[in-house]
VMD Tcl script that draws the C-alpha trace (Angstrom):
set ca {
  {96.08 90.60 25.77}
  {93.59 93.41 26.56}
  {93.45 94.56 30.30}
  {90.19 95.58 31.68}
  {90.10 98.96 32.77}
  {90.47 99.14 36.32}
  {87.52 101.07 38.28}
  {88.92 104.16 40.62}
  {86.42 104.58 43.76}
  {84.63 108.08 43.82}
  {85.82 110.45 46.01}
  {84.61 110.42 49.26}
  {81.98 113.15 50.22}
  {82.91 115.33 53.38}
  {80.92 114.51 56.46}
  {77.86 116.23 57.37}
  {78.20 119.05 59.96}
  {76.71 118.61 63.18}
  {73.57 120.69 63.43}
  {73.21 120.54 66.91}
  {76.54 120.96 67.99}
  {76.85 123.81 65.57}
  {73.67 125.61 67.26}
  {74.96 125.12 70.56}
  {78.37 126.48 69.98}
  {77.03 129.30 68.17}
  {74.81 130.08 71.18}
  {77.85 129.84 73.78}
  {79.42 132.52 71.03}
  {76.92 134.66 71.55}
  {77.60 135.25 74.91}
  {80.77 137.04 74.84}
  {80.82 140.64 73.34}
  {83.60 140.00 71.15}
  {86.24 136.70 70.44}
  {88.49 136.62 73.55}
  {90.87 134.20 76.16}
  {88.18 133.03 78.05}
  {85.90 132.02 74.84}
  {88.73 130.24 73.16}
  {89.26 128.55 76.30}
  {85.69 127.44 76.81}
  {85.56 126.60 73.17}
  {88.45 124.54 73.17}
  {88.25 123.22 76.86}
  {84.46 122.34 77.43}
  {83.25 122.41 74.18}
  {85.74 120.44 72.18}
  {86.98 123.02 69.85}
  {90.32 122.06 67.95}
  {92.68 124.74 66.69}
  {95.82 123.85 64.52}
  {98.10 125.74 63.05}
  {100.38 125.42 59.84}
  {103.96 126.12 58.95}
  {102.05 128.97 56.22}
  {100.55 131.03 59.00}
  {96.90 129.38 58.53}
  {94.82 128.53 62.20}
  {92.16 126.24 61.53}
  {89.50 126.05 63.98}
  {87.23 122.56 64.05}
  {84.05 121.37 65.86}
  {80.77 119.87 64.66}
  {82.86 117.82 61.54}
  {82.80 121.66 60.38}
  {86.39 123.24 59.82}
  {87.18 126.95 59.17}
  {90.33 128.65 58.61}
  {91.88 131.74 58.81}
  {95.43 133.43 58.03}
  {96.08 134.59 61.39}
  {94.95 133.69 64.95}
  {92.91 131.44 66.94}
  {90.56 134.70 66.91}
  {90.65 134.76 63.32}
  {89.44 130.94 62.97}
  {87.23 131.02 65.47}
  {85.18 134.31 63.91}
  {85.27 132.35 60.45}
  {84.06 129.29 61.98}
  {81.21 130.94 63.82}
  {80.04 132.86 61.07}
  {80.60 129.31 58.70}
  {78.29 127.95 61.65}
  {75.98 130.61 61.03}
  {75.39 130.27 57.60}
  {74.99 126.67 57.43}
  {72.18 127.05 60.20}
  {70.21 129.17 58.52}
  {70.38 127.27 55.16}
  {69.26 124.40 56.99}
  {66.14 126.39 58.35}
  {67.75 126.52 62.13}
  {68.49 130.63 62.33}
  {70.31 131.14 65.55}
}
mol new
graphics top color blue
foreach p $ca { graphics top sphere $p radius 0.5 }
foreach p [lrange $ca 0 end-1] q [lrange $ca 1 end] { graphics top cylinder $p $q radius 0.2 }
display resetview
């Protein structure tokens, strides 16, 4: 008896970043000098940023279905994610 091969579902693709929220967090970024407390808390608090952290030392910063990481700090993550932000922007055409 032959079985028929069974068919394995493609990967899913990741979601699609969120152009618009990514412009508008990258503009609230560009208000502050340099990454500090009251950023990360505005990020996080108003803006719905979400930081984790793993058992390796890795902070992972998420908003916009975009997520960044960094081996360090929240300051870390959230520089990698703004500059990720950046460069999706203007390869979309949206230069902030």
């Amino acid at each position: 008896m032959t079985k028929n091969p069974t068919t394995q579902a493609a990967p899913k693709a990741p979601p699609k970043p969120d152009l618009d929220v990514l412009e508008r967090l990258v503009r609230v970024m560009a208000d502050y000098p340099t990454v500090n407390a009251d950023m990360l808390r505005r990020l996080e608090i108003e803006e719905g940023m979400k930081f984790r952290e793993t058992s390796q030392g890795r902070t992972y910063a998420k908003a916009g279905r975009l997520e960044v990481g960094a081996r360090g700090s929240r300051d870390l993550a959230a520089t990698n994610w703004g500059n990720a932000a950046r460069r999706l922007l203007r390869q979309e055409g949206r230069a902030v």
